[in-house]
DRENVEX-773978 format. One record per residue (C-alpha): residue number from 0; residue in three letters; x, y, z. Coordinates in Angstrom, 1 decimal, decimal comma. Last residue first. Example, Ala and Ser with C-alpha at 12.3 -4.5 7.8 and 13.67 -1.06 7.14 Angstrom:
# residues 2
> i aa X Y Z
> 1 SER 13,7 -1,1 7,1
> 0 ALA 12,3 -4,5 7,8
This chain:
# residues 157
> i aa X Y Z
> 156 UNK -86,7 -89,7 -54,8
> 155 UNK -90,2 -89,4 -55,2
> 154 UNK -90,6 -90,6 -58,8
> 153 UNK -89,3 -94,0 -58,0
> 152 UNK -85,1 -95,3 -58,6
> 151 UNK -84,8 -98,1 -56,5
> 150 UNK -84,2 -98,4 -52,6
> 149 UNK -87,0 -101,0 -52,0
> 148 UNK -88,4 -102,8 -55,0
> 147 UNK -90,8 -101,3 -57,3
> 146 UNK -94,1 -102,1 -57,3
> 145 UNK -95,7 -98,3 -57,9
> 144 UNK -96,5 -95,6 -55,5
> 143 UNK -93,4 -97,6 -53,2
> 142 UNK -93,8 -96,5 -49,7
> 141 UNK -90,4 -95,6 -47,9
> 140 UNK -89,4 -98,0 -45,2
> 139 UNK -86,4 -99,3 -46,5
> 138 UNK -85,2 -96,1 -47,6
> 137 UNK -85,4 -94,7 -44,2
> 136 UNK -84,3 -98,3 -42,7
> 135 UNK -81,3 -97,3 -45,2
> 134 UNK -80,5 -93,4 -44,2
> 133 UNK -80,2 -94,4 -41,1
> 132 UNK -78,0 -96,6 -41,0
> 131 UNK -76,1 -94,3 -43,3
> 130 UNK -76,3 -92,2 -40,4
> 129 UNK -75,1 -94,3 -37,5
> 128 UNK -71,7 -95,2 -39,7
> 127 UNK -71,3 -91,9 -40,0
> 126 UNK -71,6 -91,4 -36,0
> 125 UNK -68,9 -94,2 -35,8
> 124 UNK -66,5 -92,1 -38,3
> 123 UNK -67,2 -89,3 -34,9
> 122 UNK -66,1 -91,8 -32,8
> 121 UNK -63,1 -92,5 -34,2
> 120 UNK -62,5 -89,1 -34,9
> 119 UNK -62,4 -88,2 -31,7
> 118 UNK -60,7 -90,9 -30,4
> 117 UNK -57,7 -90,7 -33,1
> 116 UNK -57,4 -86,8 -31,9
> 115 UNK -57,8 -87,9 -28,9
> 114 UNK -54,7 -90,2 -28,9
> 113 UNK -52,8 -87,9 -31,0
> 112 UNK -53,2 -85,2 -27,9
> 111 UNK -51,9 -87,7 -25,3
> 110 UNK -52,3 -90,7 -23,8
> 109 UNK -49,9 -93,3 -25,6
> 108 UNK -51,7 -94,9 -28,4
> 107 UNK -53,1 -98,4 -29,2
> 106 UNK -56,4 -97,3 -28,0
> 105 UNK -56,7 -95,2 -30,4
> 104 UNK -57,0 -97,5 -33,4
> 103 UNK -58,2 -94,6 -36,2
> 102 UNK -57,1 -96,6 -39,3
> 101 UNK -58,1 -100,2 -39,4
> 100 UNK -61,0 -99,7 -37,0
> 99 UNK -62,4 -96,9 -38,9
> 98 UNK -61,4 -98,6 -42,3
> 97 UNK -63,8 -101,3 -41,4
> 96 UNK -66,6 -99,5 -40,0
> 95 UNK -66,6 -97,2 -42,9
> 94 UNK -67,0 -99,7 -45,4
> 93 UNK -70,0 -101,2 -43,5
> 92 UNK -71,6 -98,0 -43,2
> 91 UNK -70,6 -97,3 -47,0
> 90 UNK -72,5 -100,8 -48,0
> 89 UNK -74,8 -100,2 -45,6
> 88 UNK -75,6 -97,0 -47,6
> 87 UNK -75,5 -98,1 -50,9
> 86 UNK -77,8 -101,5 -50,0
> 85 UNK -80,3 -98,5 -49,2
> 84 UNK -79,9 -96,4 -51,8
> 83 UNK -80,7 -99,1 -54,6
> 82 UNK -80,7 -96,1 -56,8
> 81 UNK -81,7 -93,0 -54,9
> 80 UNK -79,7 -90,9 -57,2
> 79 UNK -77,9 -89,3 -54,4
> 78 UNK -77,4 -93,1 -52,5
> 77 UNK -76,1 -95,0 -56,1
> 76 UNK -73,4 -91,8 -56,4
> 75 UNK -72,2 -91,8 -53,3
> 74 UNK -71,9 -95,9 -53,5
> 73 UNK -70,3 -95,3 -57,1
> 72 UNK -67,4 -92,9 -55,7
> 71 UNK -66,5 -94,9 -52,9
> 70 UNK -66,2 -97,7 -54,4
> 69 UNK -64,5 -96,3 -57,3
> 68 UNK -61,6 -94,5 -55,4
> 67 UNK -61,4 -97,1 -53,2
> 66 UNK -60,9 -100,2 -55,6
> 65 UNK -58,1 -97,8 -57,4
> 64 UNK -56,2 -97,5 -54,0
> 63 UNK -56,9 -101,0 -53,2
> 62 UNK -55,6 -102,2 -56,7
> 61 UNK -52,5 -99,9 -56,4
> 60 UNK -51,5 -101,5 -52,8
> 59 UNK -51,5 -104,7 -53,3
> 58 UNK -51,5 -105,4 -50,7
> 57 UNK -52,9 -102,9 -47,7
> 56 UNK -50,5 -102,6 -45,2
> 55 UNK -52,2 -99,4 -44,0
> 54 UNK -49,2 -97,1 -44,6
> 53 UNK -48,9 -98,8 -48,3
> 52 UNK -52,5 -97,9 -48,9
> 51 UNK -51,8 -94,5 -47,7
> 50 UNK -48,2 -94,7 -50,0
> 49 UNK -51,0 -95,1 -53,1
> 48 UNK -53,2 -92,4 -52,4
> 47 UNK -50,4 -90,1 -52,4
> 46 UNK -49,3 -91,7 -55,6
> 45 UNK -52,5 -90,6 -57,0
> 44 UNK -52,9 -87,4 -56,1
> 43 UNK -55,5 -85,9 -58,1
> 42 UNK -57,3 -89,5 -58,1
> 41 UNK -56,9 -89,9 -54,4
> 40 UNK -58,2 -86,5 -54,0
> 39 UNK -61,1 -86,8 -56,1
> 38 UNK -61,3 -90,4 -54,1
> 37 UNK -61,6 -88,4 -50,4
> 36 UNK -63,4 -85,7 -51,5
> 35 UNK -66,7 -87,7 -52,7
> 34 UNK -66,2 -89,8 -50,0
> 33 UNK -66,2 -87,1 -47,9
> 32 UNK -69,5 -85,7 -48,9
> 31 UNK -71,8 -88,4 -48,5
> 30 UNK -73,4 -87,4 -45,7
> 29 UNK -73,5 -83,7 -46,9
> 28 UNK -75,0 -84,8 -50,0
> 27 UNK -77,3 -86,8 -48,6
> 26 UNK -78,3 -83,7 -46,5
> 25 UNK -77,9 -81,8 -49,7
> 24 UNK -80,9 -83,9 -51,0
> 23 UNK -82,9 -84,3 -48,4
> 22 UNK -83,0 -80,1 -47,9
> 21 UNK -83,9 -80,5 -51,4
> 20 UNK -86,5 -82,8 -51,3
> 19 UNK -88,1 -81,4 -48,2
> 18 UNK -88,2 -77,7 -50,0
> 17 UNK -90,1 -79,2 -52,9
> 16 UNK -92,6 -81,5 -50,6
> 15 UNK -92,7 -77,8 -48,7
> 14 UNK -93,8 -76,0 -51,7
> 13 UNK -96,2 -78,7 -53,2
> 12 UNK -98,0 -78,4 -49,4
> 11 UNK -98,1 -75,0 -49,7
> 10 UNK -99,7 -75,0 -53,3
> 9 UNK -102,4 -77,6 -52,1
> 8 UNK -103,0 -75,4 -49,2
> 7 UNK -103,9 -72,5 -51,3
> 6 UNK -106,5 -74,6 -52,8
> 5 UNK -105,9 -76,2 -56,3
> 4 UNK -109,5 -76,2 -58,7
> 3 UNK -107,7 -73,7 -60,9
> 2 UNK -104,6 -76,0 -61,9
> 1 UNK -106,8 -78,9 -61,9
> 0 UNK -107,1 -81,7 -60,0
């Protein structure tokens, strides 16, 4: 259709399919936002990153630091360019399942504030783990205008 021949509908419906990708986007963004944070600070603090691997037990304890950092980093990355989003995100739900249970085990503390704190967290890492979810049946379930597999790179994002 032609720039003339477009209806006044036409332009509102290209304004909200612009408003709904970016309120996507910085959703995604939002979701992914702490494992964005988390490596940059890994990287800026590198030996801090280092003695939480050691507090973890996790040997050796450079390799799962740098592992981390890049894991993390690539899996936001793959979910915000809509690359193969959906393996990204179960790959991050699955990611944060683990290190959930590894590193917020309330129930092995004595009632009391650190005890919440741990339970509230641990529940809130859980409704993370929800949203990637999410994020891949989303993915999963998104028409293809051409034949390209699920979760790659398509002109809608």
């Amino acid at each position: 259709m032609s720039q003339q021949g477009k209806t006044f509908s036409d332009a509102g419906s290209q304004e909200v399919s612009s408003w709904f990708h970016a309120i996507k986007f910085l959703s995604l963004l939002a979701l992914c936002s702490a494992y964005i944070q988390g490596p940059l600070v890994k990287i800026f603090d590198f030996q801090g990153a280092i003695a939480e691997m050691v507090h973890f037990g996790l040997k050796p304890p450079v390799f799962f630091a740098v592992a981390v950092v890049i894991f993390e980093l690539a899996m936001s990355a793959l979910i915000l360019l809509g690359i193969i989003r959906w393996a990204a995100s179960l790959c991050l739900a699955g990611f944060t399942l683990m290190a959930t249970g590894l590193a917020l085990r309330f129930w092995e503390l004595p009632i009391g504030m650190e005890r919440t704190m741990a339970m509230n967290g641990f529940f809130e890492h859980l409704g993370l783990v929800g949203a990637f979810v999410l994020v891949a049946l989303y993915d999963l379930r998104q028409p293809r205008k051409d034949n390209a597999a699920p979760g790659t790179a398509t002109s809608h994002g």
